[in-house]
Backbone bond lengths (Angstrom), bond angles and torsions (degrees), N, CA, C in turn:
res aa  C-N    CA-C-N  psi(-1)  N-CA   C-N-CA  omega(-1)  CA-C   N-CA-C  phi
1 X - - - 1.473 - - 1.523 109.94 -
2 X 1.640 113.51 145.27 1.355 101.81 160.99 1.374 111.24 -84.00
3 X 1.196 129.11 171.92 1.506 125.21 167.49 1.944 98.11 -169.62
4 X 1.580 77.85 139.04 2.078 106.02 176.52 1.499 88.62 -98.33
5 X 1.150 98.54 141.90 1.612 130.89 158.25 1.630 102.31 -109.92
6 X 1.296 108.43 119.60 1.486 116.15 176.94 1.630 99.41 -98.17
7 X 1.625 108.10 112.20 1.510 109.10 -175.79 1.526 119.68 -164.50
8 X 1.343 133.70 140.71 1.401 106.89 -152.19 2.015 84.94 -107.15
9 X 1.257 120.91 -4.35 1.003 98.76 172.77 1.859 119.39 -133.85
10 X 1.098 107.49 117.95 1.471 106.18 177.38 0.987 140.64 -90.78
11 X 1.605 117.48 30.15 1.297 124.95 -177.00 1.567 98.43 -126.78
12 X 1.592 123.04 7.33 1.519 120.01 172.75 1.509 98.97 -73.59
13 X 1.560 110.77 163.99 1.561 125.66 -158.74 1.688 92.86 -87.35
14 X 1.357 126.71 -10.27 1.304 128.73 -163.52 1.380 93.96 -91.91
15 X 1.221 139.17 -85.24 1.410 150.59 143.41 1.683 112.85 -2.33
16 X 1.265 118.33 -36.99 1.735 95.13 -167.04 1.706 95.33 -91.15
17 X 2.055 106.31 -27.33 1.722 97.84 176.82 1.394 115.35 -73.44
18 X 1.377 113.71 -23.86 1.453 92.14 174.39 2.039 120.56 -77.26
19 X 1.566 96.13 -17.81 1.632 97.85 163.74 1.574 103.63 -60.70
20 X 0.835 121.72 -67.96 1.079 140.71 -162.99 1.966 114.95 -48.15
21 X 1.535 93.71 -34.88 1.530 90.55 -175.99 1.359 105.73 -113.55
22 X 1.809 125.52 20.15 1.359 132.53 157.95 1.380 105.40 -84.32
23 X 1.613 115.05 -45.76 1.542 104.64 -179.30 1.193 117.46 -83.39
24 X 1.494 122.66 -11.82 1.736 102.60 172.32 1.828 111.00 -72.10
25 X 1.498 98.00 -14.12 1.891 86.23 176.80 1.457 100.40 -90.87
26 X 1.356 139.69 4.42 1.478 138.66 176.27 1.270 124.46 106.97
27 X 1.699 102.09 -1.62 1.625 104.66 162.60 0.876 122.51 -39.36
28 X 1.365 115.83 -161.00 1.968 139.75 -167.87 1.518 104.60 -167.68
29 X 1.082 145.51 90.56 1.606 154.40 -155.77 1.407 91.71 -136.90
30 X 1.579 98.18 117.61 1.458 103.49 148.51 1.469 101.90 -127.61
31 X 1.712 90.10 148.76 1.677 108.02 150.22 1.319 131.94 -76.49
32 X 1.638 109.10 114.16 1.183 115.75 174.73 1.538 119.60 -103.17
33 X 1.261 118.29 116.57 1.623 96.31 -174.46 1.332 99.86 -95.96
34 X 1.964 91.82 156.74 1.888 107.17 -140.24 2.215 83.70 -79.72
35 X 0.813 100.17 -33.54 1.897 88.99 -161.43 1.559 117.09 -68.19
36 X 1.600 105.02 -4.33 1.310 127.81 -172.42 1.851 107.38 -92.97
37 X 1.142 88.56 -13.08 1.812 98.63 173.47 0.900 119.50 -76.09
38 X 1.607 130.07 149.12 1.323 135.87 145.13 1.573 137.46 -143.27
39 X 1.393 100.55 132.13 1.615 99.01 -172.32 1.528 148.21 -108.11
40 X 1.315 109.92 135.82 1.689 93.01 -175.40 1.615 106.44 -107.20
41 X 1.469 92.52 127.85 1.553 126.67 -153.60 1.485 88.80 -84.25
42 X 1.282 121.96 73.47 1.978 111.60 -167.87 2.033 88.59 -111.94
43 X 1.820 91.86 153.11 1.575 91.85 -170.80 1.600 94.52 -69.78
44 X 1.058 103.70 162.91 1.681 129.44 -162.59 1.783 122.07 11.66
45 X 1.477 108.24 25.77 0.772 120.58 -142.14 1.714 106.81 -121.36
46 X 1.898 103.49 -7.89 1.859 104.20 -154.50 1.291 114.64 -49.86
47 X 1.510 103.43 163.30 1.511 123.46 -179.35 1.517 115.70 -130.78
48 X 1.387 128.39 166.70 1.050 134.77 156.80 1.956 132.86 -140.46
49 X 0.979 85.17 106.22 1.671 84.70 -169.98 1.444 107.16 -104.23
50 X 1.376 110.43 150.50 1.228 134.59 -152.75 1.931 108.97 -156.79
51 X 1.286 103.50 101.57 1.339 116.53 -171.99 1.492 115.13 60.78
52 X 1.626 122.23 30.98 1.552 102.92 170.74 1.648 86.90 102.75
53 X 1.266 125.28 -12.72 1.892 103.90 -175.83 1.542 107.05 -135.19
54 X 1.007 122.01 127.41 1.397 120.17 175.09 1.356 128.12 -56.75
55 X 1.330 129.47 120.48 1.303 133.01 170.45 1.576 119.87 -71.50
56 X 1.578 104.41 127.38 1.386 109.14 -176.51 1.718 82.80 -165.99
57 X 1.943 86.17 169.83 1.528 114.24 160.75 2.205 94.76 73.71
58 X 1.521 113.20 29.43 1.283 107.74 -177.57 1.472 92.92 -106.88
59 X 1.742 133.01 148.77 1.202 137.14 166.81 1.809 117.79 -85.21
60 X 1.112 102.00 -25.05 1.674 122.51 -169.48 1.206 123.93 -133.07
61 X 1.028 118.33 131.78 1.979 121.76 168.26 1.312 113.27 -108.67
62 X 1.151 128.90 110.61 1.558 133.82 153.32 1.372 135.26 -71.88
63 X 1.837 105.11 78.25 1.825 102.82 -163.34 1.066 113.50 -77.16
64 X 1.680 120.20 111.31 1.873 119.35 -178.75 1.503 82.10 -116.02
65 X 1.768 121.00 71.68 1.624 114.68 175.92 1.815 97.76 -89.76
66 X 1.658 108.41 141.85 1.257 110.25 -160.15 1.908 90.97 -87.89
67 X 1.504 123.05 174.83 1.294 116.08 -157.40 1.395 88.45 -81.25
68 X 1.283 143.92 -7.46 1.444 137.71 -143.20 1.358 94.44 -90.27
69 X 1.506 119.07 -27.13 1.149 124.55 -152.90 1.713 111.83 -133.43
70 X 1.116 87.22 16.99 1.969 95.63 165.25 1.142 126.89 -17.27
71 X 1.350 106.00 -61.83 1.421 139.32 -165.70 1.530 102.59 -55.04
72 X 1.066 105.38 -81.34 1.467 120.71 175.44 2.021 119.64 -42.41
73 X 0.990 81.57 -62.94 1.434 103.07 -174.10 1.321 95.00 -38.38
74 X 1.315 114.39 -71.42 1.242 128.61 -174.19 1.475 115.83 -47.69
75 X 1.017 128.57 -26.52 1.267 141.11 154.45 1.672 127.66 -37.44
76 X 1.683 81.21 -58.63 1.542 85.84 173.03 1.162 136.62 -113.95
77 X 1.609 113.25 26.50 1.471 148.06 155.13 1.269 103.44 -80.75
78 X 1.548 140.50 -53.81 0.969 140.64 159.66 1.930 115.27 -37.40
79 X 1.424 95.98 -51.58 1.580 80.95 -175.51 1.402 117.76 -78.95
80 X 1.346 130.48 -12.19 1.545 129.66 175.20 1.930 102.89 -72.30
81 X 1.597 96.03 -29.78 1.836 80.90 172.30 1.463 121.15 -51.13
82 X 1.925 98.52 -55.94 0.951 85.70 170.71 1.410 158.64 -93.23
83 X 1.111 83.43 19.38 1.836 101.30 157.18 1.766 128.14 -76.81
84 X 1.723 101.83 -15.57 1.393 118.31 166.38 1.313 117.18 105.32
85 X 2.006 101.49 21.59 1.537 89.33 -168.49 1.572 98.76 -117.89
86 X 1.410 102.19 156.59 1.718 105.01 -153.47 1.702 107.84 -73.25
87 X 0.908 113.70 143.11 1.531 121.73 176.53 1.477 110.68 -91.90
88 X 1.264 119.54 133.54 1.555 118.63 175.48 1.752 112.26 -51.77
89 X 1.979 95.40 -65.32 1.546 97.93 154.21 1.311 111.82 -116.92
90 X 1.616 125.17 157.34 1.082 129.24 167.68 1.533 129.70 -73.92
91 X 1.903 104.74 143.48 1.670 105.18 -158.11 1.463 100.93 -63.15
92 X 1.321 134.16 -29.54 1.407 121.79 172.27 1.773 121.83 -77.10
93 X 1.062 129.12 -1.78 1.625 132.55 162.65 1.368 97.07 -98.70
94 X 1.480 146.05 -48.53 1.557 119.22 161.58 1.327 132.78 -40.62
95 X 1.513 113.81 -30.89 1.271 134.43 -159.54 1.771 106.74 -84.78
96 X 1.391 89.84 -16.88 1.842 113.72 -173.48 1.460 96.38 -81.10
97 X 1.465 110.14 -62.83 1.467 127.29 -175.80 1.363 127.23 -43.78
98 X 1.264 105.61 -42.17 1.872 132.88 -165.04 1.584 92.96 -70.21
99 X 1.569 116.56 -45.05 1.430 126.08 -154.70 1.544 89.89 -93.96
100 X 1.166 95.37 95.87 2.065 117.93 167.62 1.816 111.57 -43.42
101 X 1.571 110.12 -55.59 1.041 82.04 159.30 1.630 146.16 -107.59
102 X 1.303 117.41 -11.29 1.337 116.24 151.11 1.228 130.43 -54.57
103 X 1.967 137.28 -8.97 0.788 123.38 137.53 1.657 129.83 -58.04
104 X 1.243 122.00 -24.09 1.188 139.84 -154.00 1.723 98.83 -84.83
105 X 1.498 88.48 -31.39 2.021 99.37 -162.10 1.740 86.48 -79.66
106 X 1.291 106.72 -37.02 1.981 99.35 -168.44 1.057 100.49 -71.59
107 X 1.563 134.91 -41.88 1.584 132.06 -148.53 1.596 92.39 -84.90
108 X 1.439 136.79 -17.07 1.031 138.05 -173.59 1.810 102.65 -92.82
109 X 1.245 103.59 -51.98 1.696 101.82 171.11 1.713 129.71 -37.07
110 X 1.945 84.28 -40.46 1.637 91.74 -170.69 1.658 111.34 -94.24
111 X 1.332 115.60 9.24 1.403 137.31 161.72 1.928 119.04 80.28
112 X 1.843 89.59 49.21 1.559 104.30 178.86 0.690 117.24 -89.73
113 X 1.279 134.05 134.68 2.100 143.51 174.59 2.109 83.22 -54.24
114 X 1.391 78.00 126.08 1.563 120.82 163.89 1.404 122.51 -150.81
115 X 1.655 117.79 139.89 1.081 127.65 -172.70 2.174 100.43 -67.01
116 X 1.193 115.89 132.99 1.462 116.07 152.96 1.643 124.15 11.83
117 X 1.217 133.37 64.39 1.497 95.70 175.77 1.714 133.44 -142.66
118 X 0.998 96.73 157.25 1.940 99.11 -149.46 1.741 99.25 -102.48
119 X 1.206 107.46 139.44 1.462 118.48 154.28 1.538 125.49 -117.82
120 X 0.971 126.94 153.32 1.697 134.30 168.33 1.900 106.77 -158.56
121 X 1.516 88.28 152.29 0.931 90.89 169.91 2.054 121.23 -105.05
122 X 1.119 88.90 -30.09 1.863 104.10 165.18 1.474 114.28 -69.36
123 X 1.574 102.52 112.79 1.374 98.03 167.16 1.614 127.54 -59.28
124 X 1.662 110.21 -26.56 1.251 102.73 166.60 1.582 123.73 -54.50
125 X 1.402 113.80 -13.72 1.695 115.96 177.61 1.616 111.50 -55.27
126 X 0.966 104.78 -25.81 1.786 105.41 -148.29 1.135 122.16 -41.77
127 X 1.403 119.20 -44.26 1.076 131.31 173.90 1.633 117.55 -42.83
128 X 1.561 108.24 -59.65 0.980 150.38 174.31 2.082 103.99 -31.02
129 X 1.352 89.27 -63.65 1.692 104.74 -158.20 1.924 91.58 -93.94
130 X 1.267 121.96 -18.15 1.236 125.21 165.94 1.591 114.40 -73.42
131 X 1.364 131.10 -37.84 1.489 128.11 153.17 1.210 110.71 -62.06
132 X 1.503 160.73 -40.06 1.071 167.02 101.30 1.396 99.62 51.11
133 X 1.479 97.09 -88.79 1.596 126.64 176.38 1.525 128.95 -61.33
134 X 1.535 92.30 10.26 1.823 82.61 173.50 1.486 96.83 118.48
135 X 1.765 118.68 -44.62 1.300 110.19 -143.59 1.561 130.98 82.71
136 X 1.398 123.72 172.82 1.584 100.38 -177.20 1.892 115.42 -96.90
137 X 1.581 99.28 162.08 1.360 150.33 31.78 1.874 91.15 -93.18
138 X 1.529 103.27 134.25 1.320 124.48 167.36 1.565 114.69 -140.74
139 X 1.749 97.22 154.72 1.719 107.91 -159.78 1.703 92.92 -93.70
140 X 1.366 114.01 136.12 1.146 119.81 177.39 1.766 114.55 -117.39
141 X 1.288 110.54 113.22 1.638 114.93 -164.30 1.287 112.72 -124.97
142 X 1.421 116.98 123.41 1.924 133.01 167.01 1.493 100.28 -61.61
143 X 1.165 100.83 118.05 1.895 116.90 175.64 1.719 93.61 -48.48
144 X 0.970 128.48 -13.57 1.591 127.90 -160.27 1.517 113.59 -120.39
145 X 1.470 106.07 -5.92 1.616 109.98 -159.93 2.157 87.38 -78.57
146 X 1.435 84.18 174.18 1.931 115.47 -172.95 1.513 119.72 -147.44
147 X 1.317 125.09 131.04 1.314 123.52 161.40 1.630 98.98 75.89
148 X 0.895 129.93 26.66 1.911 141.86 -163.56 1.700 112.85 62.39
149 X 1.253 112.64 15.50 1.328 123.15 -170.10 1.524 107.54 -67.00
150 X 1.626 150.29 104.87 1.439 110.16 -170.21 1.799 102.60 112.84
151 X 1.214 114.58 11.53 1.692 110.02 -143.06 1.957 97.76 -150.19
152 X 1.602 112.61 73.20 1.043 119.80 171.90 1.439 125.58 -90.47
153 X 1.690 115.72 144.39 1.429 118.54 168.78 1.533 104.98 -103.70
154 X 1.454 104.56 136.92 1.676 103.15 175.27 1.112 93.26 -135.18
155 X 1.701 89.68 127.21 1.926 89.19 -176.03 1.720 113.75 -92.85
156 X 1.084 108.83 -9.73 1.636 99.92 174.45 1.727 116.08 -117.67
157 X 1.393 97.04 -176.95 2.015 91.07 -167.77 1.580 90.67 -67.16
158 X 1.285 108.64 -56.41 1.590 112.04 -174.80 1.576 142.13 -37.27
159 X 1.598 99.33 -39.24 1.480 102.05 170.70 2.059 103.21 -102.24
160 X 0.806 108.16 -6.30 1.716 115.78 176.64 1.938 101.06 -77.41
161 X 1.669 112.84 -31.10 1.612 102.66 -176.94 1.873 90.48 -102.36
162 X 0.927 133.85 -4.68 1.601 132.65 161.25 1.361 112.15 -64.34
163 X 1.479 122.80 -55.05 1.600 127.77 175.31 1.509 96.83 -66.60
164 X 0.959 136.14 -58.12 1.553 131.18 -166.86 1.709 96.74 -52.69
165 X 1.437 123.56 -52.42 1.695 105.21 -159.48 1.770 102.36 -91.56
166 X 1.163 112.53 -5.56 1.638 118.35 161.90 1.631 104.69 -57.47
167 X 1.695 106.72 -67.27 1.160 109.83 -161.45 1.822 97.57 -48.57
168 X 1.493 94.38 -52.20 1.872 100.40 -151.31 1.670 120.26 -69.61
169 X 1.541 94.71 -14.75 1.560 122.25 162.77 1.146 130.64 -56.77
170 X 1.781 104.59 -26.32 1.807 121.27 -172.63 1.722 102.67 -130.61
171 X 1.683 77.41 33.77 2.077 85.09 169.29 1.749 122.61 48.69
172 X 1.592 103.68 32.21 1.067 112.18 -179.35 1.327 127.31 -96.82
173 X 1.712 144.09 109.30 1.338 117.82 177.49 1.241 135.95 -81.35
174 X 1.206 114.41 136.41 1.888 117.33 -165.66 1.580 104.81 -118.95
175 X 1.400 111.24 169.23 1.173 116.99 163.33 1.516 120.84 -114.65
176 X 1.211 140.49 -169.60 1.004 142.41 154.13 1.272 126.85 -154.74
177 X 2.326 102.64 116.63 1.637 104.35 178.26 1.095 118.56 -127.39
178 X 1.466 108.04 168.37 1.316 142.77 -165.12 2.187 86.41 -40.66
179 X 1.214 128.80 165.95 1.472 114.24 159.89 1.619 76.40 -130.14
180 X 1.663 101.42 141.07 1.150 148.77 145.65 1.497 121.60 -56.91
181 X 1.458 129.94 83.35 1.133 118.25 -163.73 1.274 107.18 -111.58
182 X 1.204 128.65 1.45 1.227 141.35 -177.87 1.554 114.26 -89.87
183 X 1.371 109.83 -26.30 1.199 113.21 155.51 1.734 147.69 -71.22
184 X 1.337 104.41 -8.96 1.053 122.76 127.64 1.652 91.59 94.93
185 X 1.561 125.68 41.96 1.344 109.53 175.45 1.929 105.02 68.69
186 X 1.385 144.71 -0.41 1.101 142.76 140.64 1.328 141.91 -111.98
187 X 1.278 110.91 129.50 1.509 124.51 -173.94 1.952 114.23 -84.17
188 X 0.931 105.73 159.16 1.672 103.78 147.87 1.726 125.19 -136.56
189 X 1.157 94.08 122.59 1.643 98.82 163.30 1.403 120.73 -85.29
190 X 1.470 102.97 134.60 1.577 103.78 164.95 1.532 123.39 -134.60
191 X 1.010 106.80 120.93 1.645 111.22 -177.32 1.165 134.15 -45.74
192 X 0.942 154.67 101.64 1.392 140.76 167.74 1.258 135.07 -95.15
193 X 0.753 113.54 140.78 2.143 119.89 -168.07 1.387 106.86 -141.67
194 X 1.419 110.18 108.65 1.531 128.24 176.58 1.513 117.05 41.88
195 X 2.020 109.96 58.54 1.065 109.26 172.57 1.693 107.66 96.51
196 X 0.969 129.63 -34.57 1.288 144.59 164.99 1.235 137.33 -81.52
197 X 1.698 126.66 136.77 1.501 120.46 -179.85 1.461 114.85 -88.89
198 X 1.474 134.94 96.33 1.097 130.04 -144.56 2.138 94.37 -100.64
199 X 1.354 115.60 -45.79 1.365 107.65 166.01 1.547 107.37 -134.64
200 X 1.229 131.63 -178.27 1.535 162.71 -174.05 1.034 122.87 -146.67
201 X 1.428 122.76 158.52 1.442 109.31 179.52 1.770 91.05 -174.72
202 X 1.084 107.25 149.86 1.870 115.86 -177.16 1.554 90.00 -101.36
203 X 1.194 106.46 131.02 1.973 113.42 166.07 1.615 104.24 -91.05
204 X 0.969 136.16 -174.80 1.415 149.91 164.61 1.287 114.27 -138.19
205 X 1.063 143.65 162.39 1.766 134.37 167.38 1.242 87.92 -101.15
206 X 1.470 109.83 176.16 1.415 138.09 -171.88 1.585 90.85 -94.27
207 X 1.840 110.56 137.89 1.514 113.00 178.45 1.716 107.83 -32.81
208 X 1.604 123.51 134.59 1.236 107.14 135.20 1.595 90.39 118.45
209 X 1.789 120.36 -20.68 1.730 135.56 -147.45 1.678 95.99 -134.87
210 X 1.197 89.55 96.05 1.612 111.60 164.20 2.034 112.37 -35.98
211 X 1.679 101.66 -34.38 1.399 108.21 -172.28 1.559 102.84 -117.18
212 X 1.655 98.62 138.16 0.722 116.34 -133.10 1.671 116.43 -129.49
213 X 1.911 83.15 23.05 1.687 117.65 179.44 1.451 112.26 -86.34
214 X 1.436 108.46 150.84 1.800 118.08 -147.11 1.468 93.65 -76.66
215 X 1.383 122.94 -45.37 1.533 126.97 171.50 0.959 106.97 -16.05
216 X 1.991 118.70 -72.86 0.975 122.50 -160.19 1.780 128.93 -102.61
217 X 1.680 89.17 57.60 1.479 103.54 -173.37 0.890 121.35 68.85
218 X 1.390 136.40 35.84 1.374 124.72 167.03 1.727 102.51 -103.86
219 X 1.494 101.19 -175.51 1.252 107.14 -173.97 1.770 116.79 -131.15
220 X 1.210 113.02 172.48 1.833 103.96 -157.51 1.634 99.97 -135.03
221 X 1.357 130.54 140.88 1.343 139.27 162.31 1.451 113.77 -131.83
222 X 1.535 121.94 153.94 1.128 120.86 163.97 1.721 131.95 -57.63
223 X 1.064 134.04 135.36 1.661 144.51 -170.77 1.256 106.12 -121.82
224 X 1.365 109.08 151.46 1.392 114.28 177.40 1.645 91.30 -123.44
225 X 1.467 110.40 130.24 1.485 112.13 -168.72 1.527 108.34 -99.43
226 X 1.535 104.32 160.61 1.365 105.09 -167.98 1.813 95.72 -80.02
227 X 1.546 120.76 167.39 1.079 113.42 153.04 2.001 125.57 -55.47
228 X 1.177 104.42 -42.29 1.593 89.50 150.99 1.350 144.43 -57.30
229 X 0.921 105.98 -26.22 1.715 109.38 162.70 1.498 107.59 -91.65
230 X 1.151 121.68 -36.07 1.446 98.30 -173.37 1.761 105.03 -62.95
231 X 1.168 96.77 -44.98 2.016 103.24 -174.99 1.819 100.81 -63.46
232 X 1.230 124.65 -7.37 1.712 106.03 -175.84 1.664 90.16 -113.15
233 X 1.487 124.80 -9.27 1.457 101.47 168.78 1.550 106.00 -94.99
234 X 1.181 133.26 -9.94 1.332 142.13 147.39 1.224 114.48 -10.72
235 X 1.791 100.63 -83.85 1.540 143.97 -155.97 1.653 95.89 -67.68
236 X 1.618 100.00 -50.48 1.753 98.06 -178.24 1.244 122.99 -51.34
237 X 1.800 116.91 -39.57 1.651 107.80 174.92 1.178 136.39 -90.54
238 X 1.689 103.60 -1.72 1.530 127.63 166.55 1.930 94.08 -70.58
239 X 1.127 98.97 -53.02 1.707 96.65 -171.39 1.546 118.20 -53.57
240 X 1.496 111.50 -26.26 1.422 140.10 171.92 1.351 96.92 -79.45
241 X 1.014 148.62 -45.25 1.422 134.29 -143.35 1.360 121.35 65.14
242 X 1.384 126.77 21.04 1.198 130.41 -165.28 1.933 106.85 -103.51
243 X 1.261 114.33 127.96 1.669 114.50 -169.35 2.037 77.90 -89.87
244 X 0.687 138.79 -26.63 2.029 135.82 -174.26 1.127 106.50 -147.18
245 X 1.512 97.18 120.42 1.671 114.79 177.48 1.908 97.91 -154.48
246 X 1.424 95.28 170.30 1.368 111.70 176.97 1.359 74.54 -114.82
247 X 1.930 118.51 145.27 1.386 123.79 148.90 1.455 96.83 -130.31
248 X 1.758 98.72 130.68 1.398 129.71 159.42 1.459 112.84 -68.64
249 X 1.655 104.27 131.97 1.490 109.60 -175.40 1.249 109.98 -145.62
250 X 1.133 139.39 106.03 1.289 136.20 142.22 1.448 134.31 -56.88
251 X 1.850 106.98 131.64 1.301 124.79 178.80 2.039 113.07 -69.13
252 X 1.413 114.98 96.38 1.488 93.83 177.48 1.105 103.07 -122.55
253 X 1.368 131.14 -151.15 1.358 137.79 -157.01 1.740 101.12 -99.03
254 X 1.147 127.92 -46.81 1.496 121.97 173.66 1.477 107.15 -83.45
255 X 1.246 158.54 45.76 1.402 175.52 139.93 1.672 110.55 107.73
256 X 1.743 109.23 -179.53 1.369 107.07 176.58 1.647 121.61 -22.94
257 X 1.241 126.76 135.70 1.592 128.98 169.98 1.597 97.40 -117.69
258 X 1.688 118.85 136.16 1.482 104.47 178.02 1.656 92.81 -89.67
259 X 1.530 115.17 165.22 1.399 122.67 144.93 1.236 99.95 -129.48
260 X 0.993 164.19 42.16 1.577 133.95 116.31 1.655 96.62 -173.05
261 X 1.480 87.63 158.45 1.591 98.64 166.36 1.098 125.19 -135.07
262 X 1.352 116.02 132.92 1.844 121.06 -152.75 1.603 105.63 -102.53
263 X 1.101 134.07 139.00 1.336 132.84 -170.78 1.454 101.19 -111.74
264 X 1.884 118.01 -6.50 1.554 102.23 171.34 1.176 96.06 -151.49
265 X 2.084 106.49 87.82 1.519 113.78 -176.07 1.199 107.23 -70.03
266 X 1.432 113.06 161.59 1.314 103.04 165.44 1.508 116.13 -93.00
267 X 1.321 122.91 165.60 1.392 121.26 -156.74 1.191 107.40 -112.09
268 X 1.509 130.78 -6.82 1.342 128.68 -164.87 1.460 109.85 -95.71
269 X 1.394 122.14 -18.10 1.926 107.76 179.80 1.963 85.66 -83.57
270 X 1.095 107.72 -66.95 1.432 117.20 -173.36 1.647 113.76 -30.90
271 X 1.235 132.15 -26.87 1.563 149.69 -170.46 1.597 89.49 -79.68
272 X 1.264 105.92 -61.76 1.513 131.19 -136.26 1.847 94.79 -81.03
273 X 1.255 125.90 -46.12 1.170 143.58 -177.70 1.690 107.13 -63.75
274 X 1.496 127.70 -69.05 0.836 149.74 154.20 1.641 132.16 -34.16
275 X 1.124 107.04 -58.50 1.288 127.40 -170.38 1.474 118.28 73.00
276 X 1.358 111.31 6.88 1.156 106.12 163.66 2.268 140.03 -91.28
277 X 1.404 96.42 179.83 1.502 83.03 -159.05 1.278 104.63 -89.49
278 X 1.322 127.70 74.55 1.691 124.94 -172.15 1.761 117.13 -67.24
279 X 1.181 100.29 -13.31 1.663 113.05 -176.45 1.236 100.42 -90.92
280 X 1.450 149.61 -31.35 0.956 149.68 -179.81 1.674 117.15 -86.19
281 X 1.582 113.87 -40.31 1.410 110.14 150.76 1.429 133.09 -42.73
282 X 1.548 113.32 -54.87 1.765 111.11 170.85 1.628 102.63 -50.66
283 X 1.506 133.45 -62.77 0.704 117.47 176.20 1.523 141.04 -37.72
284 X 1.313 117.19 -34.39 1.290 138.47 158.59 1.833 105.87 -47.60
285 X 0.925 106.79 -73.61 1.493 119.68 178.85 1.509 100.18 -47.75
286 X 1.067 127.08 -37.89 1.628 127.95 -178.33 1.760 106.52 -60.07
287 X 1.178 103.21 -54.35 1.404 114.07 -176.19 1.641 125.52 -76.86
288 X 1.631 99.04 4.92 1.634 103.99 -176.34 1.591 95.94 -123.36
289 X 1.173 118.28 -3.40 1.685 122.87 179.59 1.364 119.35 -129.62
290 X 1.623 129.81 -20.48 1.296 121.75 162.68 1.326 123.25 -89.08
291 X 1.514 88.69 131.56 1.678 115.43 -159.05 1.238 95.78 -137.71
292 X 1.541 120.17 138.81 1.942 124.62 170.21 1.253 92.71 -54.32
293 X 1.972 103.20 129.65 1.437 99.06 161.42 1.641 110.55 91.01
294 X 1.087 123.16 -5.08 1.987 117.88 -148.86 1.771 80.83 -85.55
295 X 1.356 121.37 -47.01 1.445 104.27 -145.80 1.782 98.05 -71.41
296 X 1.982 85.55 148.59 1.156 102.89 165.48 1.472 155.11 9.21
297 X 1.299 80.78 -79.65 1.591 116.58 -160.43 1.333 124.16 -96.94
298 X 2.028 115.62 -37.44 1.056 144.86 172.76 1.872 104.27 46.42
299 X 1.474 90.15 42.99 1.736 118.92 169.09 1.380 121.98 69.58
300 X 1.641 112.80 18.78 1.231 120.76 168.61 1.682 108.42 -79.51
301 X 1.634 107.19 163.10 1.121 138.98 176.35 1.912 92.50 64.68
């Protein structure tokens, strides 16, 4: 197969194993980074050019679009659909994912353990959407934040309605959840690949850090998941539409709760923890599902 990796950087450990474990099965993967594209939007006709040469004759797209660049990316994930070439995940189930809370509204529709969580748009609510949530200690989250970036604990009512009219003061949208304290400062991710939990792994936060993302110093071991978690990180990327995702799960007292699902995990704590070959599985999945034409959507919605 040929296959594009849409990625602006090719020297991350996520990106060079999945180069790396397309050509040991006999692929052809290049990195294209997505902001370097450009397209002519012609009726039945799309294109994609990339440094001065048109892209064609690829079977697969590998979207690792970073969150900064959603917008775009998505743009031109959309236009390789419709050119007929298969997407690992599709630009409308990323597009689900990215959106903190419209993922939140589906995973709740389709009846997934989730922690508590409140939105408003009136800062006069706070109070309001802060009883909602439990009250404090409560998790305070930027619809836009990454990597726990964006991702406050306020342990009392007082400084929890201070962050809320800061945020909502500088035209920012937040959420507000339930905090999980029983979980103890650790998360688990579990991978999934076409319907399947292929690895897991327990994060830790860094002493002192409620969050408990590798960015920000925390640390990762292998888990053996309960059948409830394996079936609600299942359900979460079916609910996403996503064939590869990392889903975040918290351990609480009424079972797994998801908080988020990533459509471009990174592969290096999860590799490293495990020892298994998670870059070489998507790839696997690439080669048993891309077909001219297969995706979905063919870049609608």
């Amino acid at each position: 197969m040929k296959i594009a990796m849409l990625a602006r950087n090719a020297g991350l450990y996520s990106h060079r194993r999945l180069k790396e474990a397309a050509e040991a099965r006999g692929h052809e993967l290049h990195i294209v980074n997505t902001l370097r594209c450009y397209m002519n939007i012609a009726s039945r006709r799309p294109e994609i050019y990339y440094n001065g040469e048109k892209l064609e004759g690829f079977d697969a797209v590998i979207p690792r679009i970073g969150a900064s660049v959603t917008f775009y990316g998505l743009a031109v994930l959309r236009q390789f659909e419709m050119m007929g070439v298969y997407p690992l995940n599709e630009s409308v189930a990323i597009g689900r994912s990215r959106d903190k809370l419209r993922s939140m509204q589906l995973l709740a529709r389709d009846g997934i353990g989730l922690p508590v969580t409140t939105f408003a748009h009136d800062p006069k609510q706070t109070e309001e959407v802060l009883e909602l949530a439990g009250g404090a200690p409560v998790v305070i989250k930027l619809l836009e934040g990454t990597q726990g970036i964006g991702v406050v604990l306020a342990d009392t009512k007082r400084s929890a309605k201070s962050v809320v009219e800061a945020f909502r003061g500088a035209g920012v949208n937040i959420l507000l959840q339930e905090f999980i304290k029983e979980s103890g400062g650790t998360d688990i991710r579990a991978i999934v690949v076409g319907g399947k939990v292929i690895a897991a792994m327990k994060r830790t936060g860094a002493e002192g850090d409620f969050r408990s993302n590798l960015h920000r110093g925390g640390s990762a071991q292998v888990i053996k998941l309960s059948p409830e978690e394996r079936s609600t990180a299942i359900r979460a990327a079916k609910s996403m539409g996503l064939a590869v995702c990392g889903v975040d799960m918290l351990r609480s007292n009424h079972g797994p709760v998801v908080m988020e699902v990533n459509s471009s995990p990174g592969l290096e704590g999860v590799e490293k923890a495990t020892g298994l070959d998670v870059a070489g599985r998507i790839i696997e999945h690439l080669e048993k599902n891309a077909k001219p034409g297969a995706t979905k959507t063919k870049g609608k919605g």
